[in-house]
C-alpha distance (Angstrom), angle and dihedral (degrees) to the residues before:
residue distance angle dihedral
X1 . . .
X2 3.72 . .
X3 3.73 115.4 .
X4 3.33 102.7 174.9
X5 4.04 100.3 -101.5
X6 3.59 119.3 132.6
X7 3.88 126.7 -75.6
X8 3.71 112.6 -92.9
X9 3.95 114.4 -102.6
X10 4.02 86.9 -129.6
X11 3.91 104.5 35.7
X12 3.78 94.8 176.7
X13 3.71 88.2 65.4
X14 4.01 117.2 71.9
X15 3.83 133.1 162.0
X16 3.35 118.0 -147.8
X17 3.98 131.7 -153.1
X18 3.56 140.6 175.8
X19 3.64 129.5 -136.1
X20 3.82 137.5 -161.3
X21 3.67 106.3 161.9
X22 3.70 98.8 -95.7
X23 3.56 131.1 117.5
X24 3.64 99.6 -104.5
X25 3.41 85.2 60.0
X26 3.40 108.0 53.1
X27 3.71 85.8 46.2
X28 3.71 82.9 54.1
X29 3.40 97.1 46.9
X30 4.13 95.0 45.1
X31 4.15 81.9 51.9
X32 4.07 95.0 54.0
X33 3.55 91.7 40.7
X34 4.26 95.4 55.8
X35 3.65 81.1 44.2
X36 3.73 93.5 54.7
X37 3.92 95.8 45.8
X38 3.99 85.5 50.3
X39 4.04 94.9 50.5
X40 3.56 97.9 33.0
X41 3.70 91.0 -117.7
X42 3.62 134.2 165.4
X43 4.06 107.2 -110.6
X44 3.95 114.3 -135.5
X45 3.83 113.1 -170.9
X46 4.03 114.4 -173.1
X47 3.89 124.6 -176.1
X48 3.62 124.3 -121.7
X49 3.70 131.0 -166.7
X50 3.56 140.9 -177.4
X51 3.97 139.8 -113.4
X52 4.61 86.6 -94.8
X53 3.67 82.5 78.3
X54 3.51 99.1 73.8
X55 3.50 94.1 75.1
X56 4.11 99.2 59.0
X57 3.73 126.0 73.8
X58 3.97 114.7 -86.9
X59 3.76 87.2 -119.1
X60 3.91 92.1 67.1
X61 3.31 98.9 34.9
X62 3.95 89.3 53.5
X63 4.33 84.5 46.2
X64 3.80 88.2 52.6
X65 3.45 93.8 56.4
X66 3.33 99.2 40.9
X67 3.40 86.0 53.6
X68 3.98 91.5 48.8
X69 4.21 89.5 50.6
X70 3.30 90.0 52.8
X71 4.04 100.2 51.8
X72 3.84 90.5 42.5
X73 3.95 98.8 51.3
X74 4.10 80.8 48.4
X75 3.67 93.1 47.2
X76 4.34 92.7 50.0
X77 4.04 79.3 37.6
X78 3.83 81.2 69.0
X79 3.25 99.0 31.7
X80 4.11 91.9 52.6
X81 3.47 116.4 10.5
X82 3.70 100.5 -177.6
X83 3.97 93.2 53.8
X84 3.89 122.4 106.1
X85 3.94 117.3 -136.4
């Protein structure tokens, strides 16, 4: 996802994390996205979702996590301002 940040000063080098909404998560997320500021790493966030999902239409569960993308890449935007995502 492009979000507009600035390219990473080492684009070969990326850390990746998954988020679901959950706490562990975020916490996860806030961790890889100091650790991206300090390496000068590219950021990757993917979404994750559980087995509950199955019963909603595709269409939401594509909105929810389009919704959830979008507050984790601002949360690490906080968190790191100078990291690409």
């Amino acid at each position: 996802m492009s979000s507009g940040m600035e390219e990473p000063a080492n684009p070969g080098h990326r850390i990746v994390v998954g988020v679901d909404g959950s706490e562990n998560a975020n916490r996860a997320l806030d961790g890889a996205a100091a650790q991206a500021e300090r390496t000068s790493a590219l950021l990757e966030i993917h979404v994750a979702y559980g087995a509950g999902y199955v019963l909603f239409p595709s269409i939401d569960v594509e909105e929810d996590m389009g919704r959830l993308l979008e507050s984790a890449t601002e949360r690490a935007r906080h968190i790191a301002p100078q990291v690409g995502t």
